[in-house]
C-alpha positions in Angstrom: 11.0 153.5 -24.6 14.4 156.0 -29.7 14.4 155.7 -28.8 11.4 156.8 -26.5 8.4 159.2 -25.0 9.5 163.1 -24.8 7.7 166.2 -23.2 7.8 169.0 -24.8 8.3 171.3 -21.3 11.2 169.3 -20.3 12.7 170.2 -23.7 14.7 167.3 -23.6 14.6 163.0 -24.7 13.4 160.5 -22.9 15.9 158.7 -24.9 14.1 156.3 -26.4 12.4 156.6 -29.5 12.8 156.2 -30.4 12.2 157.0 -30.2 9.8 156.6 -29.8 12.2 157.3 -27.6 11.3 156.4 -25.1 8.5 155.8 -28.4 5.9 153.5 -27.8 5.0 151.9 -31.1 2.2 149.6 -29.1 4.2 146.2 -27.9 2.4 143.1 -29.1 0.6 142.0 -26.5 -0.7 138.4 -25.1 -0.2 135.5 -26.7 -2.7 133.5 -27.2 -1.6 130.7 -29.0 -0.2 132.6 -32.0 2.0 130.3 -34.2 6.0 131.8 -33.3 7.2 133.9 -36.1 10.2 133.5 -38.0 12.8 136.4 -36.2 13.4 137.7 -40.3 11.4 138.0 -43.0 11.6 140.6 -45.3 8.6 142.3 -47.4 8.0 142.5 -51.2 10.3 144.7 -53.1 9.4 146.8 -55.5 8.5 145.8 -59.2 8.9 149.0 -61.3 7.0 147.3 -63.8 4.1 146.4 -62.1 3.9 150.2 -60.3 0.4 152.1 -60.1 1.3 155.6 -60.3 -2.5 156.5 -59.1 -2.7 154.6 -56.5 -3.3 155.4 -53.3 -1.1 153.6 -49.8 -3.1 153.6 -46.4 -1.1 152.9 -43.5 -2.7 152.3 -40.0 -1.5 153.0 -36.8 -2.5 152.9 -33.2 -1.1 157.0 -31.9 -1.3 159.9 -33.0 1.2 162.8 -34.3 1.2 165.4 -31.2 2.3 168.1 -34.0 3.6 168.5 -37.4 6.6 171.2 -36.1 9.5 169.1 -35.8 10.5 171.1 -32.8 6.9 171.6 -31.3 6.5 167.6 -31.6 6.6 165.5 -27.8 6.9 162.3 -28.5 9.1 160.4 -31.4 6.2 158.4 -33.0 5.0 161.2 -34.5 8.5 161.4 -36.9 6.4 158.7 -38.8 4.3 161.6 -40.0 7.0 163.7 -40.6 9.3 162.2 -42.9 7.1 162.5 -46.3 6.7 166.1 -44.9 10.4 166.8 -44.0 13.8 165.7 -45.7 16.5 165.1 -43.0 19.7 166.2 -43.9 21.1 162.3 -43.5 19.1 159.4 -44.0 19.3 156.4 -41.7 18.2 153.0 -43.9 16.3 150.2 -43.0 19.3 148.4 -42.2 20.8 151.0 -39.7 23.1 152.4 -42.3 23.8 156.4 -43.1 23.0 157.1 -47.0 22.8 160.9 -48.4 19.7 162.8 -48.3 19.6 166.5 -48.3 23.2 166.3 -47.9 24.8 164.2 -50.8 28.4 163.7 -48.7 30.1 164.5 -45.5 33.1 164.5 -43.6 33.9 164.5 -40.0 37.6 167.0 -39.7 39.4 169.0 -37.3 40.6 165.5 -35.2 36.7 164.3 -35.2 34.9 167.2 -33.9 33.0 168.8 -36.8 30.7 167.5 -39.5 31.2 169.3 -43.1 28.5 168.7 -44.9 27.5 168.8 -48.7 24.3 169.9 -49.7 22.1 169.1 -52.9 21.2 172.3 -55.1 18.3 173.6 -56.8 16.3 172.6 -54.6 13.0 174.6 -52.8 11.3 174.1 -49.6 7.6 173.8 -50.7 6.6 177.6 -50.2 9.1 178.6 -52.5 12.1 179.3 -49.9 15.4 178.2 -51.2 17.2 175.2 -49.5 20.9 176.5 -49.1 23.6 176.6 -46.3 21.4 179.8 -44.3 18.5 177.5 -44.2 20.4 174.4 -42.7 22.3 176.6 -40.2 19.1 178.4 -39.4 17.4 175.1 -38.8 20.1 173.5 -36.8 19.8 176.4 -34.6 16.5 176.5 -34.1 16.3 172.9 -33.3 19.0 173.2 -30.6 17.1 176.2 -28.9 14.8 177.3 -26.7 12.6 174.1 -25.7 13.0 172.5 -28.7 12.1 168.6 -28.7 15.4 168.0 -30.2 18.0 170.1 -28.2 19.3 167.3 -26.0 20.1 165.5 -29.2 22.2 168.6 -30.5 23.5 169.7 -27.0 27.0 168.8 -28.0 26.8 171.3 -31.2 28.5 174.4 -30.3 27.9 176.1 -33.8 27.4 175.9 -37.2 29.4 177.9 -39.9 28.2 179.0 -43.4 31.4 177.3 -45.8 28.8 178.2 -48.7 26.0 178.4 -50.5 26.1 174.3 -50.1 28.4 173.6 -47.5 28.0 174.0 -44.1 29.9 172.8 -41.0 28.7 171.7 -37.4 30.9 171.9 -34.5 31.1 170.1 -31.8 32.6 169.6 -28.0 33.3 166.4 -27.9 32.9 164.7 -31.3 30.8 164.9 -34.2 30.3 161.6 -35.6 27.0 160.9 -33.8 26.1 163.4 -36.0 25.6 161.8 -38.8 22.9 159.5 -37.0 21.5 162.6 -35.3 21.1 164.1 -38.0 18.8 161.5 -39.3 16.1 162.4 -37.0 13.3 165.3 -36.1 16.8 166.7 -35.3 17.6 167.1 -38.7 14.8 167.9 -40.6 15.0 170.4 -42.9 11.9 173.6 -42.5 11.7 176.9 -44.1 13.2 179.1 -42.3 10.1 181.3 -43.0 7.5 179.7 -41.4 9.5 179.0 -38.4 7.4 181.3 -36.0 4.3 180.6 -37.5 2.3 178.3 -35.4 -0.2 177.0 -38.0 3.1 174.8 -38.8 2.1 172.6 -35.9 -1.5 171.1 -37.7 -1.2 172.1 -41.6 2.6 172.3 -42.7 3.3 175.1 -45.6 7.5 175.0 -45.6 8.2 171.4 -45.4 11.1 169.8 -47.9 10.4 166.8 -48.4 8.4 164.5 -50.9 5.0 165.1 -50.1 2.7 167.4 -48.7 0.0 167.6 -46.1 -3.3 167.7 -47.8 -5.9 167.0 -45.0 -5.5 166.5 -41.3 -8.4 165.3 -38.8 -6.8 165.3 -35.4 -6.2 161.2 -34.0 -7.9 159.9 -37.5 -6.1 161.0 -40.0 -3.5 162.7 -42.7 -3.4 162.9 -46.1 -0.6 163.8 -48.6 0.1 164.1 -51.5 3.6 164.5 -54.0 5.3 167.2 -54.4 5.7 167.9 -58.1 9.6 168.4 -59.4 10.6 166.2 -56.2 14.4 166.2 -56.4 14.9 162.4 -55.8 11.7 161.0 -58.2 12.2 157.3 -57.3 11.3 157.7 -53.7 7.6 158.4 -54.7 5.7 155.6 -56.8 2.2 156.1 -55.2 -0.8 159.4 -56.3 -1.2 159.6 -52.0 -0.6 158.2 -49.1 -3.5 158.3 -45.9 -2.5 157.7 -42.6 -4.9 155.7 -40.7 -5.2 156.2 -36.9 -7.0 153.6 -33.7 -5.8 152.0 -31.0 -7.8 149.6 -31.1 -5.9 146.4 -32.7 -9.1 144.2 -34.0 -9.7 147.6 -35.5 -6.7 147.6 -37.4 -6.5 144.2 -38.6 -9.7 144.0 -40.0 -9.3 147.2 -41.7 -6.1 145.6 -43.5 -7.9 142.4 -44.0 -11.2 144.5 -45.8 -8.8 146.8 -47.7 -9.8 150.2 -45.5 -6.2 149.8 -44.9 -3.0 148.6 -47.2 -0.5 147.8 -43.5 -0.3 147.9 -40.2 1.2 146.7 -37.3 0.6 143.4 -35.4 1.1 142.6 -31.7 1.4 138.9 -31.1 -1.8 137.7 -30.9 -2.9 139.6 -34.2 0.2 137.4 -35.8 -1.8 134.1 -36.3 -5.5 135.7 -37.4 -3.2 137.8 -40.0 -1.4 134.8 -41.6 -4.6 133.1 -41.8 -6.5 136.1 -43.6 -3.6 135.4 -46.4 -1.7 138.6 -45.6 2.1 139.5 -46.3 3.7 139.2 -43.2 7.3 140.4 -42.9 9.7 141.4 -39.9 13.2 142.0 -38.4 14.5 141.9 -35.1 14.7 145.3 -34.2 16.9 148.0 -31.2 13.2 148.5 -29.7 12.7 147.1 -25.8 11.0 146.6 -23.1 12.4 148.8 -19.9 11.7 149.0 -16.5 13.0 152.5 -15.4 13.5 153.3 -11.7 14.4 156.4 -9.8 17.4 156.5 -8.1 16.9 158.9 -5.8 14.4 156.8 -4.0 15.6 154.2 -1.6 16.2 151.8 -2.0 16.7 152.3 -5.4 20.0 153.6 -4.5 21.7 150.1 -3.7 22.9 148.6 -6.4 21.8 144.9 -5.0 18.3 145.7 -5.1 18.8 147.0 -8.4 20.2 143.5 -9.2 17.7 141.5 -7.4 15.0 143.3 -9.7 16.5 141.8 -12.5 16.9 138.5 -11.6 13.3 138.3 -9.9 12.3 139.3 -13.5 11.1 136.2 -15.7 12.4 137.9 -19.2 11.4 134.1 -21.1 8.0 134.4 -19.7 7.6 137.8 -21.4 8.9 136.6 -24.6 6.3 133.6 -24.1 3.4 136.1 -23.7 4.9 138.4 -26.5 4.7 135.2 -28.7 7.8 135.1 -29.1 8.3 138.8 -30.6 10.5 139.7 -27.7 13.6 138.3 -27.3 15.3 138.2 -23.6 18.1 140.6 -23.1 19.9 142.5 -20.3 21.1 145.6 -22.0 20.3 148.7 -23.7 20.7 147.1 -26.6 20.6 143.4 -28.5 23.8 141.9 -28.3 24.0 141.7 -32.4 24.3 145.6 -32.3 27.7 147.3 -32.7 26.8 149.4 -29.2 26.6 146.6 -26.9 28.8 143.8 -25.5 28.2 141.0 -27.2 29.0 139.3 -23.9 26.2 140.1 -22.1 23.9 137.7 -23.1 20.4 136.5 -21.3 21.9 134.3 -18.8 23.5 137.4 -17.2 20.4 137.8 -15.3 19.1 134.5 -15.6 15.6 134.1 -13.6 16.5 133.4 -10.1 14.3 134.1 -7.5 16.4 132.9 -4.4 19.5 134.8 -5.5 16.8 137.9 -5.6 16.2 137.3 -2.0 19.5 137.0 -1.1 20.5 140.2 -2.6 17.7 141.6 -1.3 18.9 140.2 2.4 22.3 141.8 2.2 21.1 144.9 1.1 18.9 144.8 4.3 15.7 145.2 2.5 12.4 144.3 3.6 8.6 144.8 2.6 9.8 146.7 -0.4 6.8 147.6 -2.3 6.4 150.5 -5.0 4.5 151.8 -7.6 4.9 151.1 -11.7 3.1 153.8 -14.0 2.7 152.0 -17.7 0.7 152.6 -20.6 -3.0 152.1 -20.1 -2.9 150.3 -23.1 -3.8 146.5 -22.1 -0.8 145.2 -23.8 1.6 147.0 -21.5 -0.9 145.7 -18.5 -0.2 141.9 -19.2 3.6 142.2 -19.2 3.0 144.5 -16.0 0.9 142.1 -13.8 3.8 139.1 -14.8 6.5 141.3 -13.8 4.2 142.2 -10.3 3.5 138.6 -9.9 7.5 138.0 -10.5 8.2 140.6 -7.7 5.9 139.3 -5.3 7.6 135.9 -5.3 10.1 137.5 -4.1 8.6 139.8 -1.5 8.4 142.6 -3.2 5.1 144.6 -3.5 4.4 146.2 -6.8 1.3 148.5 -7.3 0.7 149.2 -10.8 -0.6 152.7 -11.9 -2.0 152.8 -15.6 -1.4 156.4 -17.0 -2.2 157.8 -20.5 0.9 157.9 -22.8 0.9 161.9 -23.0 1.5 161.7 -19.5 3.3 158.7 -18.8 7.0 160.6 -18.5 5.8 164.0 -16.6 5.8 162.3 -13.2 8.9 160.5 -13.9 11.3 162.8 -15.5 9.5 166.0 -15.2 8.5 166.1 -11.8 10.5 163.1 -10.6 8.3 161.4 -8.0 7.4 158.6 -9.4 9.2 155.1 -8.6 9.3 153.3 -12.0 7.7 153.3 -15.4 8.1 150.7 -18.0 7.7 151.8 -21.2 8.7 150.6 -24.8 12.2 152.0 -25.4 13.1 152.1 -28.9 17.2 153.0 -30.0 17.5 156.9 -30.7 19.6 158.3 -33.6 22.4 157.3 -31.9 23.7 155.4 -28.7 25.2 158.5 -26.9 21.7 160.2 -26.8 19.9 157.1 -25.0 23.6 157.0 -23.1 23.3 160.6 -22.0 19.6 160.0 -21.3 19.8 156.8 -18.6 23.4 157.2 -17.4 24.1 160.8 -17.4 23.6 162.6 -14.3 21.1 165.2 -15.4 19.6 162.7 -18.2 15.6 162.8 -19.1 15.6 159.5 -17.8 17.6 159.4 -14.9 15.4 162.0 -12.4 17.4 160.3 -9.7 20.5 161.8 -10.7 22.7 158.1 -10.8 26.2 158.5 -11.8 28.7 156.2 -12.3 32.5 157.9 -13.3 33.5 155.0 -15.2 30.6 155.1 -17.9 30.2 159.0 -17.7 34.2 159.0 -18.9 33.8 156.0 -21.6 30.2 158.0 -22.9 32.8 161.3 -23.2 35.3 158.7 -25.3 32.8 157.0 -27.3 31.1 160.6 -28.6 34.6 161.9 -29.4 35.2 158.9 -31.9 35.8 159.3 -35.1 33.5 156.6 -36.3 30.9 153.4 -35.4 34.4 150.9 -35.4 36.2 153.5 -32.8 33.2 153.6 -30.8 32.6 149.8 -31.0 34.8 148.3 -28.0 34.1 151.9 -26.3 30.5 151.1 -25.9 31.3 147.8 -24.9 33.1 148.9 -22.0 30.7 150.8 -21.2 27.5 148.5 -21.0 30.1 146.0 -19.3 30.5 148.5 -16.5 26.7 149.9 -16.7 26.0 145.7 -16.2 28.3 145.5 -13.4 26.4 148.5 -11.4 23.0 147.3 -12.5 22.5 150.9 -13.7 19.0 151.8 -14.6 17.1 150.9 -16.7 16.8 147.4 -16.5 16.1 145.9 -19.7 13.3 143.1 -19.9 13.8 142.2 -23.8 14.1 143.2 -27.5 11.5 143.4 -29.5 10.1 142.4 -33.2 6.9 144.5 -34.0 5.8 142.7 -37.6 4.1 144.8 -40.5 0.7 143.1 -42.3 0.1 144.4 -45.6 -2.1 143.3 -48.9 -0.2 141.5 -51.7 -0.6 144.5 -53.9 1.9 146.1 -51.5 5.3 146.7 -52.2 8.0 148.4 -51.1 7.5 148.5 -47.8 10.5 148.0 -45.1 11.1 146.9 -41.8 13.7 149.9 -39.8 16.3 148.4 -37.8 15.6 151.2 -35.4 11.9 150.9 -35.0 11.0 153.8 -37.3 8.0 153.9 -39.6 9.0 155.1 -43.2 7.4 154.6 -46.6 9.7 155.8 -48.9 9.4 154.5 -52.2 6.1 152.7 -51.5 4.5 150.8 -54.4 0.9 149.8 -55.2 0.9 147.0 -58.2 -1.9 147.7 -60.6 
């Protein structure tokens, strides 16, 4: 809701964003006619001839960073404004791929349960530190301490040896390839090791390692940056600054991109239509992100896993794709059934809309007058798919009250103090699949403040972490959303979504993340 909303007291994911967590990269919202998109369309790559080295690339966005600490951060949208600061030790490409970053190569060993990694030289963090083997151990330590935002992520790591001055190895309980995705995140994100108690960190970063720098900061409006000069990997930075724009509202944002106040942003579904008619670039990709509807378990009748089914098939998922404009595509599992974590099996029709087996299910689980409450984003996008979800419900006899609550706040009731019923939140894929896994299935998950378990997934998430690689964990996983299906285990998954980027024609370089993530690496402005 990523991957995936965090807070920073509970120390732990939400398990998005993802990420966001549970991230919430603002859903498009109402439909309004828009023209249906095209599911993939991919943005202009970069000309090297045609590159403006002075140029300057504004991207706008709708939330704020929360701080500029990879540990002190609460939510995962703010990695966006992170990764010019901070190199990660792996990087995760557009296409959901590993590729070398600060570590050039790596290798999982001792029967899959460490990760040896390989680390570039000669390289500095930008107040001079040296980036070696100390720094990286020091930084995976301190990320998986304390109330660190990323210590669920790394709660598996049980240390990390020195090899050398470039080599260091990470070991694990149970396995060590999720790792390498892991390591791709705020979890891996390399800081000098000097600044590390310095809380200035948190609004004007001194010891990042990555390719720019933080040149001016206005707190929910902006960030500037600029390059670093002698950047180890000179390719990845074609552009004399990059600004990062920030407001929520969306006519805001568009028209800012169609005046050229802004270079890209975003679009929710009704934005889609007005944008192609302005003459901009339009690109996209099915994405991990989705809708979720998370409910605590440890309120009745929450507990019964046929009123957990008859939620799902009172839901109308087609009707939300209709109001999304088609940018969110009905499915009944953690993840799209293309991914190599899901059961391809499990397609829409699993919980086809059907409000009179609802009732029934909600007959012979002796329910009646069920009614709760739904916290959401305030946002009004989030409201619309709310009110069809209530209006769904009600069909069915089941009240829903919904309770609009600022994002910063959205998950402290829920996972924090655990008494609210349900959120629904946008849920985008984390690093990797264990971490949302552990968050919604295991027993003392950020997700799960009801504390459901289910043996038969909590020994299949065990099998799939200790596997040596994506093809060991493939049929794993599949088991395990087959068995997470068959219990109606939380969260219950409305549909996946495709956020499109809008951008000028001078743009290029720009991609769409698999995983929901915002990076401009490499951007290009064409003279």
């Amino acid at each position: 809701m990523r991957k995936q909303l965090f807070v920073a007291a509970a120390a732990t994911f939400l398990m998005i964003a993802s990420a966001c967590s549970a991230d919430n990269d603002d859903p498009s919202g109402g439909g309004g006619g828009a023209a249906k998109p095209k599911q993939n369309v991919a943005c202009p790559p970069v000309d090297e001839a045609a590159i403006d080295k002075s140029a300057t690339f504004t991207w706008m966005y709708s939330v704020a960073n929360t701080s500029f600490d990879p540990d002190k951060i609460t939510t995962s949208n703010s990695w966006m404004y992170l990764y010019p600061v901070y190199d990660t030790l792996i990087r995760i490409d557009a296409n959901g791929e590993p590729t070398p970053m600060l570590a050039k190569k790596w290798e999982v060993g001792d029967g899959g349960k460490s990760l040896t990694l390989n680390l570039i030289e000669n390289w500095k963090y930008h107040d001079g530190t040296a980036f070696d083997a100390e720094s990286v151990k020091a930084n995976i330590d301190r990320h998986r301490s304390g109330k660190s935002f990323n210590k669920q992520a790394l709660n598996d790591v049980t240390g990390v040896d020195v090899v050398d001055a470039s080599t260091v190895k990470v070991k694990t309980k149970s396995g060590a390839a999720p790792l390498i995705g892991i390591l791709s995140s705020s979890a891996g994100m390399m800081m000098s090791p000097k600044v590390f108690d310095d809380p200035g960190q948190a609004s004007k970063p001194t010891g990042g390692s990555g390719a720019f720098k933080v040149t001016a900061y206005e707190p929910n409006t902006k960030v500037e940056y600029t390059p670093v000069p002698g950047y180890w990997d000179p390719k990845a930075v074609n552009v004399a600054k990059m600004v990062f724009l920030i407001s929520s509202n969306d006519n805001a944002r568009l028209n800012a991109t169609i005046t050229g106040t802004a270079d890209t942003t975003f679009l929710r579904s009704s934005m889609y239509q007005p944008a192609k008619d302005a003459n901009l670039v339009v690109c996209q990709k099915p994405s991990l992100a989705s809708f979720t509807i998370a409910v605590n378990t440890a309120k009745p009748p929450f507990d019964k896993k046929e009123v957990r089914q008859a939620l799902n098939y009172a839901i109308n998922r087609d009707a939300i794709n209709e109001l999304q404009g088609g940018f969110c595509q009905p499915g009944v599992q953690m993840f799209p059934s293309s991914y190599y974590a899901s059961d391809p099996s499990l397609t829409p029709d699993a919980y086809k809309h059907d409000p009179g087996k609802a009732k029934e299910l909600l007959a012979k689980a002796g329910v009646k007058d069920l009614s709760f409450t739904l916290e959401t984003d305030n946002l009004d996008a989030y409201q619309r798919v709310a009110e069809l979800i209530q209006a769904n419900l009600q069909e069915v006899g089941v009240k829903m009250t919904i309770r609009p609550v600022e994002l910063p706040k959205l998950m402290e009731g829920f996972s924090v103090n655990k008494n609210v019923d349900a959120i629904m939140v946008q849920q985008k894929a984390d690093a990797d699949p264990s971490i949302q896994v552990a968050s919604y299935y295991m027993p003392d998950g950020f997700s799960n403040p009801g504390g459901y378990s289910n043996p038969a997934i909590t020994d299949l998430a065990t099998k799939a972490k200790g596997a040596k690689d994506r093809n060991a964990a493939k049929s794993i996983y599949q088991q395990l959303f087959k068995a997470a299906h068959d219990d109606a285990a939380q969260p219950i998954t409305l549909c996946h979504l495709n956020t499109p980027l809008a951008m000028n024609k001078k743009i290029m370089g720009v991609e769409v993340y698999v995983d929901g993530s915002r990076q401009f690496r490499g951007v290009a402005v064409k003279k």
